[in-house]
C-alpha positions as CSV (number, residue, x, y, z in Angstrom):
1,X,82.9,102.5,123.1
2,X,79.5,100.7,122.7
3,X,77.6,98.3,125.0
4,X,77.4,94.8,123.1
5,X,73.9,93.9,122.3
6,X,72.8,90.6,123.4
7,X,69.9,88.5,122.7
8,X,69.8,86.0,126.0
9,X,69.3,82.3,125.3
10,X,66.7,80.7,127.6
11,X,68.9,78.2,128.8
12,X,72.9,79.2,128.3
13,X,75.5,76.9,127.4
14,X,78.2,76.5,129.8
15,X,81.2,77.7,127.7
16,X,79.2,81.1,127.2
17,X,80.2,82.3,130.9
18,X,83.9,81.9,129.8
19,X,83.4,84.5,127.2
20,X,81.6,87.1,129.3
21,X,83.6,89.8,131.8
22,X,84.4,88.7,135.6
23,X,81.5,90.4,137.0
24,X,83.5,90.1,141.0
25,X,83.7,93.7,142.2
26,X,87.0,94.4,144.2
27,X,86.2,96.8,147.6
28,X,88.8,99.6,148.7
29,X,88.5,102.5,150.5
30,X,90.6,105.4,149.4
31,X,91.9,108.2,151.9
32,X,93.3,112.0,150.7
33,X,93.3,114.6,152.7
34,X,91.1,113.5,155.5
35,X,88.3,112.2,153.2
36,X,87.5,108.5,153.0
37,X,86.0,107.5,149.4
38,X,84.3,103.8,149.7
39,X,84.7,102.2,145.9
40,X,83.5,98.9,144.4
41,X,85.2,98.4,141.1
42,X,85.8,95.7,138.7
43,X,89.5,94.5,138.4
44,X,89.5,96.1,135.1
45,X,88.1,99.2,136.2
46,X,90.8,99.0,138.8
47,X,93.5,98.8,136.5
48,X,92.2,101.7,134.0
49,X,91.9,104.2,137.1
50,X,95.8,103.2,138.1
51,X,96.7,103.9,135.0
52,X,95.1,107.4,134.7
53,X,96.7,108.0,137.7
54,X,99.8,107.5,136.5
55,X,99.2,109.0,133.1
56,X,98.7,112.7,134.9
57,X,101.9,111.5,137.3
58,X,99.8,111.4,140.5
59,X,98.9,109.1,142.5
60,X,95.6,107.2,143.0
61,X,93.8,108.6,145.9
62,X,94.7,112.2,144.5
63,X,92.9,111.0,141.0
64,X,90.0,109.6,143.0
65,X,89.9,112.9,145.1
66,X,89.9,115.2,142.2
67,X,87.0,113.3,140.0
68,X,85.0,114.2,143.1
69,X,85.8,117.6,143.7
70,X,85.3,118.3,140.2
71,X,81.7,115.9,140.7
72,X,81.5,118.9,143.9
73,X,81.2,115.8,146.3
74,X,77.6,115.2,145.0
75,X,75.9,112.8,142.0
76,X,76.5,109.5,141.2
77,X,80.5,109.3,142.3
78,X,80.6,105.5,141.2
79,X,79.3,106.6,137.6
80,X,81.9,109.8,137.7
81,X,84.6,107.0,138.2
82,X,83.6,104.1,135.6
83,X,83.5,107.4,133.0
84,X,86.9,108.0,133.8
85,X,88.0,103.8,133.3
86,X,86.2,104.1,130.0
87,X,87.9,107.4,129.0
88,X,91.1,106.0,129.6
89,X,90.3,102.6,127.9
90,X,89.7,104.6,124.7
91,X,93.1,106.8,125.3
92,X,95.0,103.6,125.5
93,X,93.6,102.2,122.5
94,X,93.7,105.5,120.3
95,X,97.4,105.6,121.6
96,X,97.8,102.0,120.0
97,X,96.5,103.1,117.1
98,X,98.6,106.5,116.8
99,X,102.1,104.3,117.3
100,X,101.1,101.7,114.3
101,X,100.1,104.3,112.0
102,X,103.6,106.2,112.8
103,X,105.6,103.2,112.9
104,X,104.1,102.4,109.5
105,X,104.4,105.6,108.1
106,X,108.6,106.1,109.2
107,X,108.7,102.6,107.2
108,X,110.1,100.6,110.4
109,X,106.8,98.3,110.7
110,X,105.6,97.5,114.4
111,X,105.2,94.7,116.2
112,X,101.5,93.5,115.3
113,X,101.4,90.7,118.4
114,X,102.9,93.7,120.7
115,X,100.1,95.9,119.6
116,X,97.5,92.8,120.8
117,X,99.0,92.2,124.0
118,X,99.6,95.3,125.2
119,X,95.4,96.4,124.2
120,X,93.3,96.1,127.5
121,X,90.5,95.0,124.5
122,X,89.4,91.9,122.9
123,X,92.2,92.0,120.0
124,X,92.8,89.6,117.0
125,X,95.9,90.2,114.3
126,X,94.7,88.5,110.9
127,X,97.2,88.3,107.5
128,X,96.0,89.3,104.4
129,X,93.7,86.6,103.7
130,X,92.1,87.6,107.1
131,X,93.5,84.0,108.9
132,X,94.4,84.3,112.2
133,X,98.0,84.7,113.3
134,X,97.5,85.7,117.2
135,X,94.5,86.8,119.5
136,X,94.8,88.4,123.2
137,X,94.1,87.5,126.3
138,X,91.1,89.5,126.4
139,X,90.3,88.0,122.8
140,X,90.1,84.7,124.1
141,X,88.1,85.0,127.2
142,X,85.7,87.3,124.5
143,X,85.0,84.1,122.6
144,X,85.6,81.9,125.1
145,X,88.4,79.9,123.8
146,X,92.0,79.5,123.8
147,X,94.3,80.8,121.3
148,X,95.3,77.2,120.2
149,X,92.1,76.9,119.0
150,X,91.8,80.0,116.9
151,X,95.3,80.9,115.5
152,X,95.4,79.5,111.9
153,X,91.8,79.4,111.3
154,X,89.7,81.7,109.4
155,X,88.2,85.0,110.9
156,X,84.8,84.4,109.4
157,X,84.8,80.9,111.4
158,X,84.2,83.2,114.5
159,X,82.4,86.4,113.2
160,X,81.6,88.2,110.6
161,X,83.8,91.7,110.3
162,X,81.9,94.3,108.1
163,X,83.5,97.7,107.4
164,X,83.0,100.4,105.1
165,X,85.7,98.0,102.5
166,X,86.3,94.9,102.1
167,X,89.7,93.6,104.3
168,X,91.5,92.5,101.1
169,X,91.3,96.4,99.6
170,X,91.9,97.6,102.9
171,X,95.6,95.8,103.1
172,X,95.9,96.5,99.3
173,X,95.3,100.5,100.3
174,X,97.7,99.8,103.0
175,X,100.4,98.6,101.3
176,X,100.2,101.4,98.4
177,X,101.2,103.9,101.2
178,X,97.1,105.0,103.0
179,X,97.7,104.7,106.5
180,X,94.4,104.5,107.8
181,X,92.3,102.9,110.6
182,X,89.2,102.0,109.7
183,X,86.0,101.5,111.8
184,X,84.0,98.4,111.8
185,X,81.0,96.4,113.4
186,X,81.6,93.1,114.7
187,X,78.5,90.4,114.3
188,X,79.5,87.1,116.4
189,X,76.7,84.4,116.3
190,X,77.1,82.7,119.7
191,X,75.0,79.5,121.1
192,X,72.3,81.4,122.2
193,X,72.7,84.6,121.3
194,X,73.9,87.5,118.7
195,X,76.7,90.2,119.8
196,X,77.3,93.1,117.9
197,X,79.8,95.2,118.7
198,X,82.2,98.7,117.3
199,X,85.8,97.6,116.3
200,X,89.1,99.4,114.7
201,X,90.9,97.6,112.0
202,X,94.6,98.7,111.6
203,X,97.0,97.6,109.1
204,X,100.2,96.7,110.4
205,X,104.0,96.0,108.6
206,X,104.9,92.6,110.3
207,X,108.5,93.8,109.4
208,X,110.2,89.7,110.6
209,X,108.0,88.0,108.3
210,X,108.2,91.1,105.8
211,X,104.1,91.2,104.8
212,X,101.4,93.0,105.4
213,X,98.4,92.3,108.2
214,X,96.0,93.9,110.5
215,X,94.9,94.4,113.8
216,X,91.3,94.1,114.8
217,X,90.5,95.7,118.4
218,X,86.8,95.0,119.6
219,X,85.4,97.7,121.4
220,X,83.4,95.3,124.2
221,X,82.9,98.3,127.3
């Protein structure tokens, strides 16, 4: 994932600290095996590690233990651990990707508002003429507004989406059977400043209403 790339305003608008990340850092000390491990994580961060853990079926002080045995108990443990929250950010989104591209493929469709609200990523789902049907609870804080206010309107209202084809030919591929996702950059004009940022788009079957969409994850860590 990629850093966003911001251009500071000299004086920020209120509604701007809405659309960045909670910076509060959560304490806890972690005990295995006689040794203490003293951790300040974001909330996020905290989430991403529990998960890990219970991706490899152990438990979290076991995880933390073994990132710093493999670290040999020296180095910058803090910077061992965020790797391993980022690492399994991207699993859980290349995870998401794999299970819409093979529910697409077996011809069952998928859940395109499932696929947003279970991504720990800012993630919008547009139809075919890229108007918004649903955006995440990470998508909101990104922009720093409600879903209310963005479902039904255009996606270029917000930011501009550029890939390697244009999102009307990358639906029409889709629907002629290329099941694909295709990277993106994000350019999002906020008071004040510019954010560019990586994104995945995947078509999706939204198999109730019967036509075709896609799913935009923005990669924002």
């Amino acid at each position: 994932m990629e850093l966003q790339n911001e251009v500071p305003a000299a004086q920020p608008q209120s509604n701007l600290a809405k659309a960045l990340p909670d910076p509060k850092l959560v304490h806890r000390v972690v005990q295995y095996r006689g040794r203490r491990y003293s951790l300040k994580l974001d909330q996020a961060s905290w989430a991403a590690l529990e998960q890990a853990a219970n991706r490899r079926r152990m438990r979290l002080n076991q995880l933390v233990d073994e990132l710093s045995v493999a670290t040999n108990h020296e180095g910058n443990f803090s910077a061992t651990v965020r790797a391993q929250c980022l690492a399994e950010l991207k699993q859980q989104i290349a995870d998401l990707e794999d299970r819409a591209r093979q529910q697409s493929m077996s011809g069952q469709g998928v859940s395109a508002a499932l696929i947003a609200d279970a991504c720990p990523v800012p993630t919008f789902v547009a139809n075919g003429q890229s108007v918004m049907l649903k955006a995440n609870a990470a998508a909101q804080k990104w922009l720093g507004l409600g879903e209310s206010a963005l479902v039904g309107k255009p996606v270029d209202q917000y930011f501009q989406v550029k890939s390697s084809l244009p999102l009307a030919q990358i639906v029409q591929q889709f629907s002629s059977g290329r099941n694909q996702v295709f990277p993106a950059r994000i350019v999002c004009l906020r008071p004040g400043r510019l954010i560019m940022a990586k994104a995945n788009i995947c078509p999706v079957l939204r198999r109730a209403e019967g036509d075709l969409a896609y799913v935009l994850m923005i990669e924002t860590t």
